[in-house]
C-alpha positions as CSV (number, residue, x, y, z in Angstrom):
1,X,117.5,-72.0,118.4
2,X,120.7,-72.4,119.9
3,X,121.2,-68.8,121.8
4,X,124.7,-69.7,122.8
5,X,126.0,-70.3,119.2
6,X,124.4,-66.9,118.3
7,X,126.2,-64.9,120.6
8,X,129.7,-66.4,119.6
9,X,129.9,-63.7,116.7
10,X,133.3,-62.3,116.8
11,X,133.4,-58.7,116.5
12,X,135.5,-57.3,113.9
13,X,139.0,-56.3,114.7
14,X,138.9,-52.4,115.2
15,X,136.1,-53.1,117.4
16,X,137.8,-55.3,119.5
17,X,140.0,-53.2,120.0
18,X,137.5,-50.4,121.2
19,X,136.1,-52.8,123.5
20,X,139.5,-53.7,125.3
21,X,140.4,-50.2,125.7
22,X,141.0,-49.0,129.3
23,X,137.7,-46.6,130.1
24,X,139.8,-44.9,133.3
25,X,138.9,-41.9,133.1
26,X,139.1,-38.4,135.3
27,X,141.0,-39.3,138.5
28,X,139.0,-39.8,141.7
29,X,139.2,-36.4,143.4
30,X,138.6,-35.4,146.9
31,X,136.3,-33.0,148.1
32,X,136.2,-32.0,152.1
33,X,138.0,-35.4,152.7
34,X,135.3,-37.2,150.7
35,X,136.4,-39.1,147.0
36,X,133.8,-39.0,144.7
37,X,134.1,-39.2,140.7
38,X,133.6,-36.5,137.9
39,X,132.7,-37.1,135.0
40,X,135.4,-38.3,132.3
41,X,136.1,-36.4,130.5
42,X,137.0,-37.9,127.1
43,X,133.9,-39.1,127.7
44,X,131.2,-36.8,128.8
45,X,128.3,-39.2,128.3
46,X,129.7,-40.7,131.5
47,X,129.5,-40.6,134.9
48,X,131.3,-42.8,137.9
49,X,130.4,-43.4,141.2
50,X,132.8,-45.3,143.1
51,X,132.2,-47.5,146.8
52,X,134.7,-47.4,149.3
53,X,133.1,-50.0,151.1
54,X,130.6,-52.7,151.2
55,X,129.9,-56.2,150.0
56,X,130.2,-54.7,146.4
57,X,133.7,-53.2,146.7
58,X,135.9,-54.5,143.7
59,X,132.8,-55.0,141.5
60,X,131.8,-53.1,138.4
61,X,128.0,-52.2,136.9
62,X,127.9,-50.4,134.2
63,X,124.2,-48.4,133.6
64,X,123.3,-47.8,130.2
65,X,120.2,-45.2,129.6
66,X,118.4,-44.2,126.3
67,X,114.4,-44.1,126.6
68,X,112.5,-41.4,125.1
69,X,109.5,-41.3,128.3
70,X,109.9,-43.1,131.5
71,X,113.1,-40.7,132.9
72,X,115.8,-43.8,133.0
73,X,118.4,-41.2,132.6
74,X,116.9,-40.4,136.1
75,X,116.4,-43.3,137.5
76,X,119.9,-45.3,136.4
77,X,122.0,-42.4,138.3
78,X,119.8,-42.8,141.2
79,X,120.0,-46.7,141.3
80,X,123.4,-46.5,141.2
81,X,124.4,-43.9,143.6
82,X,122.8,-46.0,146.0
83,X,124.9,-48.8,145.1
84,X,128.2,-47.2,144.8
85,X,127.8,-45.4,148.2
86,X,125.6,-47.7,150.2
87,X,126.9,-51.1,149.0
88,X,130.5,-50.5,147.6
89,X,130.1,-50.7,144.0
90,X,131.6,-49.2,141.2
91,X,129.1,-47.8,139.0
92,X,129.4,-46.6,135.7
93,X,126.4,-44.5,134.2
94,X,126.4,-43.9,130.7
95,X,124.0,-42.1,128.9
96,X,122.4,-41.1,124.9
97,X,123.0,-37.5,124.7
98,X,122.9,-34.7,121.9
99,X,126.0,-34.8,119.4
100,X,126.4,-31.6,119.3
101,X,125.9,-30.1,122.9
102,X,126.7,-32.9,124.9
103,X,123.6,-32.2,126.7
104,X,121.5,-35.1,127.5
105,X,118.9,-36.4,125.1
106,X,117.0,-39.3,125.9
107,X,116.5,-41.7,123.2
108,X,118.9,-39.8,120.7
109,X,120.9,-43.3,119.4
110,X,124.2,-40.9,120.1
111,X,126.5,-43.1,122.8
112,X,129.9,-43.7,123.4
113,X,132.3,-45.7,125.6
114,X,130.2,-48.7,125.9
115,X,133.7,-50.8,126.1
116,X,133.0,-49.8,129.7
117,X,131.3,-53.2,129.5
118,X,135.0,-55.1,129.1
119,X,135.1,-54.4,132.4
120,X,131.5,-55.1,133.9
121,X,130.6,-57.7,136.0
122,X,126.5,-56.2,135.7
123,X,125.0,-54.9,132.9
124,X,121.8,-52.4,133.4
125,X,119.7,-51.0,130.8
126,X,117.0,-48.5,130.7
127,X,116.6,-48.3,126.4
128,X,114.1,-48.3,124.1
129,X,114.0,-48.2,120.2
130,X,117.9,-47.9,120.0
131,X,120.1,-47.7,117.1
132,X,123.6,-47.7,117.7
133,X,126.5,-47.6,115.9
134,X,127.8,-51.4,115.5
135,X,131.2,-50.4,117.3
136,X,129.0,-49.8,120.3
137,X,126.8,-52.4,119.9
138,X,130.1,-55.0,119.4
139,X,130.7,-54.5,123.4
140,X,127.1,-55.2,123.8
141,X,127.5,-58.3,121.7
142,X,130.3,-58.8,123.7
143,X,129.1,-58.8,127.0
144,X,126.0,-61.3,125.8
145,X,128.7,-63.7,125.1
146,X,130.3,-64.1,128.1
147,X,127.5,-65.1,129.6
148,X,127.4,-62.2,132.2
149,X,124.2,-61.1,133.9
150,X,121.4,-58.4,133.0
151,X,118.7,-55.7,134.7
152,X,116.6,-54.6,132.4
153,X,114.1,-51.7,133.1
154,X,111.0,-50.8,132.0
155,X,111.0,-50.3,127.8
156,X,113.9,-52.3,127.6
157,X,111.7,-55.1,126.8
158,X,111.8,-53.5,123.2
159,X,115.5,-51.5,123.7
160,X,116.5,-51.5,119.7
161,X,114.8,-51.2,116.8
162,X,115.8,-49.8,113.0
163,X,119.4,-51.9,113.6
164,X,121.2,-53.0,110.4
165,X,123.0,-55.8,109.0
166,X,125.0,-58.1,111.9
167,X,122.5,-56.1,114.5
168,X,119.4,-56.4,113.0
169,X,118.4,-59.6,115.1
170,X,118.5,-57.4,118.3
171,X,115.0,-55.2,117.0
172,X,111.9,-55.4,118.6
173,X,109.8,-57.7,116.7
174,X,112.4,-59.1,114.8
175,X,111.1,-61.9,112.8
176,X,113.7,-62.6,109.6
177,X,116.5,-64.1,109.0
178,X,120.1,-62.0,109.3
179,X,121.3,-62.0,105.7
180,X,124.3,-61.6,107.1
181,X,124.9,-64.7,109.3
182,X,124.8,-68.1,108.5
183,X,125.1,-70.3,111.6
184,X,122.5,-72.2,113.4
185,X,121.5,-69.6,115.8
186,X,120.8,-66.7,113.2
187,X,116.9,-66.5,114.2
188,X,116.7,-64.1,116.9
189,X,112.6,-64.3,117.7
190,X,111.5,-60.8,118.5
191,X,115.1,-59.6,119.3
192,X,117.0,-58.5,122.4
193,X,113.7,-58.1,124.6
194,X,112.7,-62.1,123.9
195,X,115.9,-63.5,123.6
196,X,117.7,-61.7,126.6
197,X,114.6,-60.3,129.1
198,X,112.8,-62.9,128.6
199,X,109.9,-60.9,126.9
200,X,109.5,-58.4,124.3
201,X,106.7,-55.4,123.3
202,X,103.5,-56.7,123.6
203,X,101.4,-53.5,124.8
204,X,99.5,-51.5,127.4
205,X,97.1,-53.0,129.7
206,X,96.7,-50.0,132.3
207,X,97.1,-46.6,130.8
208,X,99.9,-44.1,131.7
209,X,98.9,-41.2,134.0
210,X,95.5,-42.0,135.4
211,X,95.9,-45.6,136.2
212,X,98.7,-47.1,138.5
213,X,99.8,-50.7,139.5
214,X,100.0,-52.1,142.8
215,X,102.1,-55.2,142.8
216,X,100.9,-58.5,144.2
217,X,103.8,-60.7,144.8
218,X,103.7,-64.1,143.7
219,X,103.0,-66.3,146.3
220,X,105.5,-68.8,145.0
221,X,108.1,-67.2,145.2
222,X,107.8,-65.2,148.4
223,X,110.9,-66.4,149.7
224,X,112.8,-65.5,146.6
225,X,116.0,-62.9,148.0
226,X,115.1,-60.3,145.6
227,X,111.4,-60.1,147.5
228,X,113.7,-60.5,150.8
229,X,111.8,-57.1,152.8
230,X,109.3,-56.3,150.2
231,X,106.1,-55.6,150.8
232,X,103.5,-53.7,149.1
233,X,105.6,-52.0,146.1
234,X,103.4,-49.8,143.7
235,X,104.3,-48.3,140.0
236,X,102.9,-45.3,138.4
237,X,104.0,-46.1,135.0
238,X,101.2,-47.9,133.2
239,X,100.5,-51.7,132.9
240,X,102.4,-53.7,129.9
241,X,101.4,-56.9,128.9
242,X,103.5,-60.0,130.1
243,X,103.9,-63.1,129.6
244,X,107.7,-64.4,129.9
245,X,109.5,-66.9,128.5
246,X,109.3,-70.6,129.4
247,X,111.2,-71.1,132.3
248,X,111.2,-67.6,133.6
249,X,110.1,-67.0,137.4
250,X,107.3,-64.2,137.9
251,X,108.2,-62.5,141.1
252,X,105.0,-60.2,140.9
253,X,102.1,-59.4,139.0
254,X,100.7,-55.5,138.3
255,X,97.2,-55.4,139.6
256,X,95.8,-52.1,137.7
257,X,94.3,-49.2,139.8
258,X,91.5,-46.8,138.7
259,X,93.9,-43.8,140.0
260,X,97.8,-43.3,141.0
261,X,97.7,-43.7,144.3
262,X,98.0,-47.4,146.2
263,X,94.6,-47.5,147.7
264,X,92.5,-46.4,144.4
265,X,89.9,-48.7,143.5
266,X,91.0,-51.7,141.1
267,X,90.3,-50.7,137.5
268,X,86.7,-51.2,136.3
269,X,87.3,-52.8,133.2
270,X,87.4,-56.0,133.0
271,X,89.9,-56.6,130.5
272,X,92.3,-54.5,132.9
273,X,91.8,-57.2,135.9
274,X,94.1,-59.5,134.6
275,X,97.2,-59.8,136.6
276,X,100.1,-59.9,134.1
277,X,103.9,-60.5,135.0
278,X,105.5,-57.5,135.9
279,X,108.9,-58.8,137.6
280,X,110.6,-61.8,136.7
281,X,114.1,-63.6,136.5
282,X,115.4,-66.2,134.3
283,X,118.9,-67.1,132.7
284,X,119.3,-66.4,128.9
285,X,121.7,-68.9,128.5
286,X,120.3,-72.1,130.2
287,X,123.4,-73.7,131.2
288,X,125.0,-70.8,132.0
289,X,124.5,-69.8,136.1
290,X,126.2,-66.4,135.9
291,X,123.7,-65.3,133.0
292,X,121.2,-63.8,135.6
293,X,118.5,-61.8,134.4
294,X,116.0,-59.8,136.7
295,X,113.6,-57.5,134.5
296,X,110.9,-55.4,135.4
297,X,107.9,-53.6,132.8
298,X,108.2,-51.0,135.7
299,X,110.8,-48.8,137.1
300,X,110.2,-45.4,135.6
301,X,112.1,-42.3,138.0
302,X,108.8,-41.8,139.6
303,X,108.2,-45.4,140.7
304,X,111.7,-45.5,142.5
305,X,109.9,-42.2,145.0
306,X,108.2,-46.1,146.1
307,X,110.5,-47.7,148.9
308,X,109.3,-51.2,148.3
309,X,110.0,-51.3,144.4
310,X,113.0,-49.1,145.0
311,X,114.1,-52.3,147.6
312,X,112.7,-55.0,144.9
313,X,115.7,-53.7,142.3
314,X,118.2,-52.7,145.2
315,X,118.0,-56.4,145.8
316,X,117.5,-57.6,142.1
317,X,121.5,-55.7,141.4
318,X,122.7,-57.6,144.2
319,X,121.1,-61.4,143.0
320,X,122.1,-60.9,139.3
321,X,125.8,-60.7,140.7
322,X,125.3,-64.2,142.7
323,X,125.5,-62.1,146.4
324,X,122.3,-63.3,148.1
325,X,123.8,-63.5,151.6
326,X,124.6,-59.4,151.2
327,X,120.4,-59.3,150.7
328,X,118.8,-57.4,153.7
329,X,115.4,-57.4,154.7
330,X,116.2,-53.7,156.1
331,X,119.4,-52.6,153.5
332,X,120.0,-49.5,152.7
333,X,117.6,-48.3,149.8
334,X,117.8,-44.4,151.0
335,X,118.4,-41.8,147.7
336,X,122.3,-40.0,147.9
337,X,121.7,-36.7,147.1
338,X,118.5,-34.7,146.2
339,X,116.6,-36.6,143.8
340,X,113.5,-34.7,141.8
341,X,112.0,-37.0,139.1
342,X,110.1,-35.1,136.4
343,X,107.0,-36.7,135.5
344,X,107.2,-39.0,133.1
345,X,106.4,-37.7,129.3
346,X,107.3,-37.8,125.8
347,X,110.2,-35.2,125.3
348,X,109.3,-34.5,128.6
349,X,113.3,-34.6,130.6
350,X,115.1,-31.4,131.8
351,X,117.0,-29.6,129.3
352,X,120.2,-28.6,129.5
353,X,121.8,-31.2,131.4
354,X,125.1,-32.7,131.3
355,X,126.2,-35.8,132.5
356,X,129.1,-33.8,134.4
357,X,126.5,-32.1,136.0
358,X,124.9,-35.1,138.6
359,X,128.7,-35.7,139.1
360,X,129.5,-36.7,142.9
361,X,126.9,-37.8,145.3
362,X,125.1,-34.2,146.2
363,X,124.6,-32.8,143.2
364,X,120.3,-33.0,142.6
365,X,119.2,-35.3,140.1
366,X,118.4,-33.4,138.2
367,X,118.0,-29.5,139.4
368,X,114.2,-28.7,139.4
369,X,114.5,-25.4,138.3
370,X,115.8,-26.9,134.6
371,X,112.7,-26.5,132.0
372,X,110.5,-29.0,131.2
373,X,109.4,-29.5,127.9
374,X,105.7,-29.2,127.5
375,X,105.2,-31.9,124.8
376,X,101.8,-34.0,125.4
377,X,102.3,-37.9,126.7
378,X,101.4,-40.8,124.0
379,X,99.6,-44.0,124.8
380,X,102.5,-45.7,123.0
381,X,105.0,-48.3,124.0
């Protein structure tokens, strides 16, 4: 399959457009002497943080979040505060929210302003089972084809799924052939996850909520800069099977605990022992050096409360953009602003939160006191 030939799909003219529009948005404002960046508000789904200094300072990531469990609409803003404020960056956070309320909604397929990507040097996602509307999808198709790199958290491995016509190749699984393109690279193996990540939804190997993962780094790549002052990281989101493309590099491997706490016993079962990729890099276009790709099976809002996995994708941003030498043993990783992950769940975010809301760099992510919905976790993807 020739990947590169796949992504040269033009998008259709009004698209284009959208995706060369300018995405400024409210002005930076100051506040006790201090800029930060409200929300914009032609479009509330968003959220900017913006550096004022640091190796990052003239470079753009744009955070795109949309899972329906792990908390990524938690864990992107948190990510990225750290990078806009600690490191330079400007970070765009975008997020799937409720048509009608504007509230967010995990996992809703609702999302605008994704031509915020015309502009990205670093594109981060945190999706699962998406199905957006092909004008947002066109500055995803964009991005792909310029070759630029990708982060991709967590269920991202299987980010889109129920996509139609020019689309379809992205879902999870996908195993047809796109009635709807005829060049050589129209077969799209098992979609966006394969293709891009480098793997795609294969399933569970430790289960969610009573078993964690300590991380074994792999001892080939030890001197890899995104392991640059990582030591022992641990996840509490459960194992996924992995097994990454050819010619990926596993960074670490998820060694499943009997419990959710770093020195619980090693799972019992014996089909749990094996050590699966958990962290890896790779380029999805081979000849292509800027098209970087760092993705993790981990990273749900509670694994970032871990200060070595928080420092393995601190470091991960800052080696997808090519800037090794700003990789610190001891760089900042600390959390801007109160940061209260909810425990990962099924319909189980905050309700009644706007993105305008986590605007700046104090306000909580999110406030604590918001409910909780009560709906019982799944064993499922």
């Amino acid at each position: 399959m020739n990947l590169s030939q796949h992504l040269t799909v033009p998008c259709v003219l009004l698209s284009s457009l959208l995706c060369a529009t300018s995405t400024v948005g409210a002005a930076v404002m100051a506040r006790g002497g201090q800029p930060f960046v409200a929300f914009q508000s032609e479009n509330p789904n968003t959220v900017v943080w913006e550096g004022e200094k640091g190796p990052g300072l003239g470079k753009h990531i744009v955070f795109i979040a949309g899972d329906h469990e792990y908390r990524g609409e938690e864990s992107l803003p948190a990510l990225a505060r750290i990078l806009a404020k600690s490191y330079g960056f400007k970070c765009t956070f975008i997020v799937t929210t409720n048509r009608e309320t504007g509230e967010i909604e995990p996992g809703s397929n609702h999302i605008t302003n994704l031509q915020a990507l015309k502009s990205a040097d670093l594109m981060v996602v945190f999706l699962r089972f998406q199905k957006f509307a092909d004008d947002q999808m066109d500055c995803i198709d964009d991005y792909l084809k310029s070759g630029k790199p990708v982060l991709g958290l967590r269920t991202s491995t299987h980010a889109f799924n129920g996509l139609t016509g020019k689309y379809a190749h992205y879902n999870e699984g996908y195993k047809g052939h796109n009635s709807d393109r005829t060049d050589e690279g129209a077969e799209w193996k098992d979609g966006f996850g394969e293709q891009i990540l480098g793997e795609h939804w294969v399933g569970h190997f430790g289960r969610n909520h009573v078993q964690s993962s300590n991380l074994i780094l792999e001892k080939s790549a030890l001197e890899h800069p995104i392991l640059r002052g990582v030591h022992k990281p641990h996840a509490v989101t459960g194992g996924y099977v992995g097994h990454p493309v050819a010619g990926s590099l596993t960074l670490a491997r998820g060694q499943v605990l009997d419990g959710m706490t770093p020195d619980s016993p090693l799972a019992a079962k014996e089909s749990q022992q094996v050590q699966h990729a958990v962290a890896w890099v790779r380029n999805y276009l081979p000849q292509q050096p800027t098209s970087r790709v760092f993705a993790t099976t981990h990273g749900g809002s509670e694994d970032l409360l871990n200060a070595d996995l928080r420092r393995m994708l601190i470091n991960a941003h800052l080696w997808c953009l090519r800037m090794e030498e700003s990789i610190e043993p001891d760089g900042p990783i600390e959390f801007i602003g109160p940061y209260h992950p909810a425990t990962f769940n099924f319909g189980g975010y905050r309700r009644g939160v706007k993105p305008a809301d986590i605007a700046g760099f104090e306000a909580p992510i999110y406030d604590s006191s918001k409910r909780i919905s009560d709906k019982p976790d799944k064993e499922a993807r």
